[in-house]
N, C-alpha and C positions, 0 to 999 in steps of 0.2 A: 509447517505445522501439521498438515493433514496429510503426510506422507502415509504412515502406518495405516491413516482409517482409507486412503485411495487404493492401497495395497491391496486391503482387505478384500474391500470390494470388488476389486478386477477378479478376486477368487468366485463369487458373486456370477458374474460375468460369464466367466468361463465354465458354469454347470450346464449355459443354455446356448454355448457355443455346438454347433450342430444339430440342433434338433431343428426339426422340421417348423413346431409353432409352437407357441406357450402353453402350458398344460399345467393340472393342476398338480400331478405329480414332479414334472421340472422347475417346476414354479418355487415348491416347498423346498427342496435343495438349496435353491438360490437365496430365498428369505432367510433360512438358516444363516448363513454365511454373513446376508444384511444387517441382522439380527447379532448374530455375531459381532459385527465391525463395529456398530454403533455403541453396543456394551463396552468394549475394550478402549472404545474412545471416549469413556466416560460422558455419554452422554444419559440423561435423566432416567429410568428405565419405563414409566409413566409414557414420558414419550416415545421410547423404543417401539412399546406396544399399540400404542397410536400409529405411530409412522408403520409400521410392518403389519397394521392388518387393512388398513388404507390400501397401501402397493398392492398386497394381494390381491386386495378387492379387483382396482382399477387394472389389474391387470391381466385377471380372468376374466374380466368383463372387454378388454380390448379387443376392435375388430382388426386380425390379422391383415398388415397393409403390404399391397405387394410391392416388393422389391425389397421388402424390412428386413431382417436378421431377426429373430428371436430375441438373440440378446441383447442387438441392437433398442428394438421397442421400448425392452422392459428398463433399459439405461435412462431412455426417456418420461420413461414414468414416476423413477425412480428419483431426475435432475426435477422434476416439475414436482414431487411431494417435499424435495427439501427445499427448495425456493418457498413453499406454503408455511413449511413450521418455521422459518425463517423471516416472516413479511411480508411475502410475497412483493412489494418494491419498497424502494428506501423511506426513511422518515426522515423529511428535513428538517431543520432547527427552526424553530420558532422566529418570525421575526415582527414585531410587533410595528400596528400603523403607525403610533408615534414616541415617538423615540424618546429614552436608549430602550433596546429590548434587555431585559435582565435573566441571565442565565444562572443558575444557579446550581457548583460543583461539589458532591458529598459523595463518601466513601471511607474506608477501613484504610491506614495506615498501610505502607507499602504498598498500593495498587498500582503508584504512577500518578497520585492524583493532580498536583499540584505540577510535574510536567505535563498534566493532559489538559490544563488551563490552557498555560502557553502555548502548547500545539494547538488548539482551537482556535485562540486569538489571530495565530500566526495563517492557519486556513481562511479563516474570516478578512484580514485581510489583500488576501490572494483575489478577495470574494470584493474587497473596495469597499467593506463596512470597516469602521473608525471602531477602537476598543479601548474600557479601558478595566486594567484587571486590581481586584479589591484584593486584598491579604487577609482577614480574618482567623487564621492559623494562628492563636496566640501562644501554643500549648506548646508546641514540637519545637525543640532547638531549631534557628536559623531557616525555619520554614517559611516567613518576612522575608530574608535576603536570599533564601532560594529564589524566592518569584520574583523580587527585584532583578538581579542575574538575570534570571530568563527573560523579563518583561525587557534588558537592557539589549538583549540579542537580537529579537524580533523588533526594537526600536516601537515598545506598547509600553504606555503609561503605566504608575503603579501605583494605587491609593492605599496608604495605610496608614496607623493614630499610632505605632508604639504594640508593643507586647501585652502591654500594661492596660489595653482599654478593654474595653466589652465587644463581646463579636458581633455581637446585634448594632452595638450605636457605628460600629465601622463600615457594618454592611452598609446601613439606612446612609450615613455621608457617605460611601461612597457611589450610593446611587445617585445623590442630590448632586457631588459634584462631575458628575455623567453627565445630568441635566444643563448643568453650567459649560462646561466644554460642547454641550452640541456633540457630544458622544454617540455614535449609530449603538452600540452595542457594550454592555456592562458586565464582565464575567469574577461570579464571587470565590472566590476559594475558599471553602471553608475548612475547619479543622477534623482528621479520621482518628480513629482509636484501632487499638490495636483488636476490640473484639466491641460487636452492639453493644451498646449501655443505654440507661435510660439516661443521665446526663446529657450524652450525643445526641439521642434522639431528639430530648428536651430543645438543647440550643437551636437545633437546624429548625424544628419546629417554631420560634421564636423570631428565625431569621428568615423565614420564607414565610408566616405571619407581615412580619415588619417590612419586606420588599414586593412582595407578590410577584414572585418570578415566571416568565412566561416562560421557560423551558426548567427543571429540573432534574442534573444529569448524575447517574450513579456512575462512578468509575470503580470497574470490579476487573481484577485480574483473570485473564482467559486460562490461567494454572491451577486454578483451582476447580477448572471443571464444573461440574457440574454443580457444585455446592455457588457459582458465580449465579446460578438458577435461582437457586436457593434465598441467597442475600438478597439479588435483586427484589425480588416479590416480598420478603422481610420490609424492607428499605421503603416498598410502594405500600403497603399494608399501614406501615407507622409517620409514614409524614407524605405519601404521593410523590410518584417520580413520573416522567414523561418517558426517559427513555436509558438509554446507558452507554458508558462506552466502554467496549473491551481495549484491555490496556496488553501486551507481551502478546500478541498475536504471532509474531516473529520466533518467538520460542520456541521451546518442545514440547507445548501442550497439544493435548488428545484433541481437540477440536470440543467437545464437549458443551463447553459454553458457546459456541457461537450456535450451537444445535435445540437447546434447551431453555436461553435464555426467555424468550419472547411466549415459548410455550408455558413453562412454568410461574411466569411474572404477570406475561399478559402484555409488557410493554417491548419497546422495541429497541434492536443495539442499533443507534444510529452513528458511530464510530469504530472506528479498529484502530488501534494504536500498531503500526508494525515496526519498529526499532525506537533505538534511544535518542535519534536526534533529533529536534523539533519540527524537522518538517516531515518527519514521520507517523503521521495522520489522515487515514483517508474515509470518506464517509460509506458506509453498510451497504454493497446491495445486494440482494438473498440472492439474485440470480448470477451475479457473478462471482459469490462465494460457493455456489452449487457445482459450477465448473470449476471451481480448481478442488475441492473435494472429488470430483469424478474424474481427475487428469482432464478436463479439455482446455485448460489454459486459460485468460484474462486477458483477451484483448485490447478491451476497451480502455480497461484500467491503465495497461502498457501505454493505448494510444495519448491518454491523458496526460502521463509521468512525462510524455518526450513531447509532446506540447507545450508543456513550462519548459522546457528546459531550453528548447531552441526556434529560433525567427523564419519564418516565411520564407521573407525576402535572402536570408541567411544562405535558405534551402535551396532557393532558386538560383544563386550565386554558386553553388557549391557543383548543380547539375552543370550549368556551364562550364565548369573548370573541370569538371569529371568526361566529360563528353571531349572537351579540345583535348583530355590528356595532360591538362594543367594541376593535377590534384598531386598534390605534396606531402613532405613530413607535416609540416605547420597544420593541413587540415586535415591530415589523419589521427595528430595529434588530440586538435581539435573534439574530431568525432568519438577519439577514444573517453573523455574527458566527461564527453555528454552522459556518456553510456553510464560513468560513475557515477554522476551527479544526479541520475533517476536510483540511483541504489545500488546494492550489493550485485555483484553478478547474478550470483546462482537466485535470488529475487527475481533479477529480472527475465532470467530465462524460463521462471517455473510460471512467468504469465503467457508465456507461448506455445499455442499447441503443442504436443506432440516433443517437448525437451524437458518434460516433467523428470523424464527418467534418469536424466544424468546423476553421477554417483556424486558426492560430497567429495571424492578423489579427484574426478574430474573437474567439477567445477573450483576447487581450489588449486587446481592445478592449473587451470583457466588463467584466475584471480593472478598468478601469481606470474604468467607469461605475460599478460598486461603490465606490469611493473618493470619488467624485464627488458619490454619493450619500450617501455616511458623512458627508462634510464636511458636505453641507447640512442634512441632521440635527442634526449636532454644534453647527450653529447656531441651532438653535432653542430656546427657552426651557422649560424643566419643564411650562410650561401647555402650551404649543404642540404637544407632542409626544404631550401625554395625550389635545389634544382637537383633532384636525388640521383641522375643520370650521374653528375660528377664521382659518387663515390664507386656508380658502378664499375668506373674504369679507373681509378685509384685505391691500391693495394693499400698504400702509403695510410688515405683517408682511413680506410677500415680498420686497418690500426691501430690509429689512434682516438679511433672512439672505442675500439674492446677497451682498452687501457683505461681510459676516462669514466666507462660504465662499469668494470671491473666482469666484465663478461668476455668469454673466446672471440677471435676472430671468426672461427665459422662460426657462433652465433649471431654477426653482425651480418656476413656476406649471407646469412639464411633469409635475414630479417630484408637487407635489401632485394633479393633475387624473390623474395615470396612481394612484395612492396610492386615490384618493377610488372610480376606476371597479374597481379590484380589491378593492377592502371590502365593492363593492354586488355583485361576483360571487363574493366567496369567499361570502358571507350566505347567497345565492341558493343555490349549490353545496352548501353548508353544510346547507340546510334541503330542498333538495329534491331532489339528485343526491349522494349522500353515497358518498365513495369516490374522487372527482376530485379531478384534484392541483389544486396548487396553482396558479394563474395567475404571471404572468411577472410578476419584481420591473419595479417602476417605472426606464424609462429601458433595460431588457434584453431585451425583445419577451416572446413569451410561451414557455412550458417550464417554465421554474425546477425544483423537485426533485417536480415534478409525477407518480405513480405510486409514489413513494415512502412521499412526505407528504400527508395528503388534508387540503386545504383549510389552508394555511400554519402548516403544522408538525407539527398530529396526526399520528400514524400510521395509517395505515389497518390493521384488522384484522389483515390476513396480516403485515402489519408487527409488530404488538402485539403476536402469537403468537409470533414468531419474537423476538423482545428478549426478552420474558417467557422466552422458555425458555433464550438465554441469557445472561440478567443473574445476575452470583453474586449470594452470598448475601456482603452487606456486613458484616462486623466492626467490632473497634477495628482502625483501622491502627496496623502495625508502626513505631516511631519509628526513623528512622536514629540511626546511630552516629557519624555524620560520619568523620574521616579517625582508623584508630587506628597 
């Protein structure tokens, strides 16, 4: 999403590459270009002017540190103003002492509002809070049995009276029967129009009257830029909002709204929506949306995605079999799998330092070697896959997996001969450089989730420390209620 406005900026960058210290002549060069970036990424222009005489300030006023870069400095001055019009750190969601806490979801028509319910539910319970989600949506075709659907996938209750009732009296029972179930948490979906009205405004007011919601969250499309500014503080002005969530994050909007939102509102985005699938929701933090606007990558957020995704103990099983040289199709398979299951490729690479750059040619050409690779896996036999040395000395075998995966035989003897030279260097790595990532999947060059993962798939240390501290502490899970 912040391709064009990171671009910009590197333009930014490169006026104070060379010069000796910041001045207030090199300085005004580089603001231009800031200045520039941010207009073109539709962000508010109120804040452009804000943000660009701030930086200036604080950056004629910085004392020259030795060993800095110019450009360097002023990158940091620069990641630390937009962390500020952003939050400065995330806002959590309300959770109230006694229960259910009530949340309560409004917004304009086509934002995503009514999938950004169920992505919340579905985060919340990642989180081991119980939900259950209200339908009040009486107005829009089948906007009831959308949320039904979605409540049935996340396996979250669904309360709702019929098309036909009032959205006020569906709200209020479905708070009471919250209360009844012993509900942690109560989310309302209410009904968006296609433009403000005093109608809308009327009901939501009526319905946040009648619940008294301890969070109230506006769902505004991050496409629309800076006018997302706009609505927001609209939305807070006429009935009170807590905070918002951007919805199409993923798209090709200008960054805009994630820039403008908090300055112009006053309230805070505590959500990002980035794709269509419901577990694609992750919560706001200004400072690690400041680095991937600046190219330095998302670590953290990386380390989070592959935290859910895979076990400890899994990891520590996997170094073992990597180190004897026992790692196979089955657990490359495996690892390829994960790597899906945290999201899109070219997602997950633009959280890693320094591979922001790769081209949309590349990374889908990536995407598409991974496929390539699954097939011809998927064509090899239970033995073949436990003991990969068999195919290396059978002509016969290689064969008949091209056949089977509808690829060449040198695409198969490529895929095992690149297989066979990263088993003899993860071992190597394994046993006497311990901490190196991972080498490059077969057919992908080299990188893969290398600094992450030491040696395909453990975690290195500072990894281990950082999941260990936050992995909950696992219960009985909660069973759904399915639709009541």
């Amino acid at each position: 999403m912040f391709d064009a406005l990171a671009d910009r900026l590197e333009d930014a960058w490169k006026k104070l590459r060379g010069q000796d210290k910041i001045s207030e002549s090199n300085v005004k060069d580089a603001l231009k270009e800031v200045r520039r970036a941010l207009l073109e990424a539709d962000v508010n222009l109120q804040v452009v002017r804000d943000f660009v005489q701030e930086v200036e300030k604080k950056a004629l006023g910085a004392e020259v540190l030795s060993g800095v870069r110019p450009d360097q400095q002023f990158i940091k001055i620069v990641h630390d103003e937009l962390v500020e019009i952003m939050g400065a750190s995330n806002a959590p969601l309300a959770h109230a002492e006694t229960a259910p806490t009530v949340i309560l979801m409004a917004g304009l028509q086509g934002t995503g509002k009514t999938t950004a319910t169920a992505k919340l539910a579905l985060h919340l319970r990642k989180e081991e809070r119980s939900c259950l989600l209200v339908a009040t949506d009486v107005y829009r075709p089948a906007a009831i049995d959308q949320l039904k659907t979605l409540g049935a996938q996340i396996n979250v209750p669904v309360f709702d009276l019929g098309s036909d009732a009032d959205p006020v009296e569906i709200a209020r029972q479905g708070v009471e029967k919250a209360q009844e179930l012993g509900v942690d948490t109560v989310i309302i979906d209410t009904a968006g129009r296609l433009q403000i009205d005093a109608d809308m405004m009327a009901e939501l007011a009526r319905i946040k009257e009648t619940v008294q919601p301890h969070d109230t969250l506006l769902v505004v499309d991050a496409m629309t830029g800076q006018e997302a500014a706009n609505l927001t503080r609209t939305f807070h002005t006429e009935i009170g909002i807590t905070g918002a969530i951007l919805t199409k994050m993923d798209g090709d909007s200008r960054g805009g709204a994630a820039l403008s939102v908090r300055c112009i509102s006053g309230q805070p985005i505590k959500f990002v929506g980035v794709g269509e699938k419901v577990e694609a929701l992750q919560p706001f933090y200004p400072d690690r949306m400041a680095s991937r606007i600046l190219n330095m990558g998302d670590i953290l957020t990386l380390v989070e995605k592959a935290q859910e995704e895979f076990d400890l103990a899994d990891a520590a099983k996997m170094q073992e079999k990597i180190m004897e040289a026992r790692f196979d199709f089955d657990d490359f398979l495996k690892q390829m799998r994960l790597l899906k299951n945290m999201g899109s490729l070219g997602g997950v690479l633009k959280l890693i330092p320094g591979m922001n750059k790769l081209s949309s040619a590349d990374l889908q050409k990536g995407e598409a070697q991974l496929k390539i690779t699954e097939a011809m896996i998927n064509s090899m036999t239970k033995e073949e896959r436990k003991n990969p040395d068999l195919l290396a000395k059978s002509p016969s075998r290689r064969d008949r997996i091209a056949q089977g995966s509808g690829h060449t035989l040198q695409a198969v003897s490529k895929l095992i001969a690149d297989f066979t030279r990263m088993r003899t260097m993860m071992k190597q790595m394994g046993q006497g450089m311990p901490g190196m990532g991972m080498p490059g999947m077969p057919g992908m060059g080299g990188g893969g989730l290398g600094g992450m993962f030491g040696g395909g798939g453990a975690p290195q240390p500072g990894f281990r420390d950082y999941a260990a501290g936050k992995k909950k502490k696992k219960g009985k899970k909660k069973k759904g209620f399915g639709s009541l």
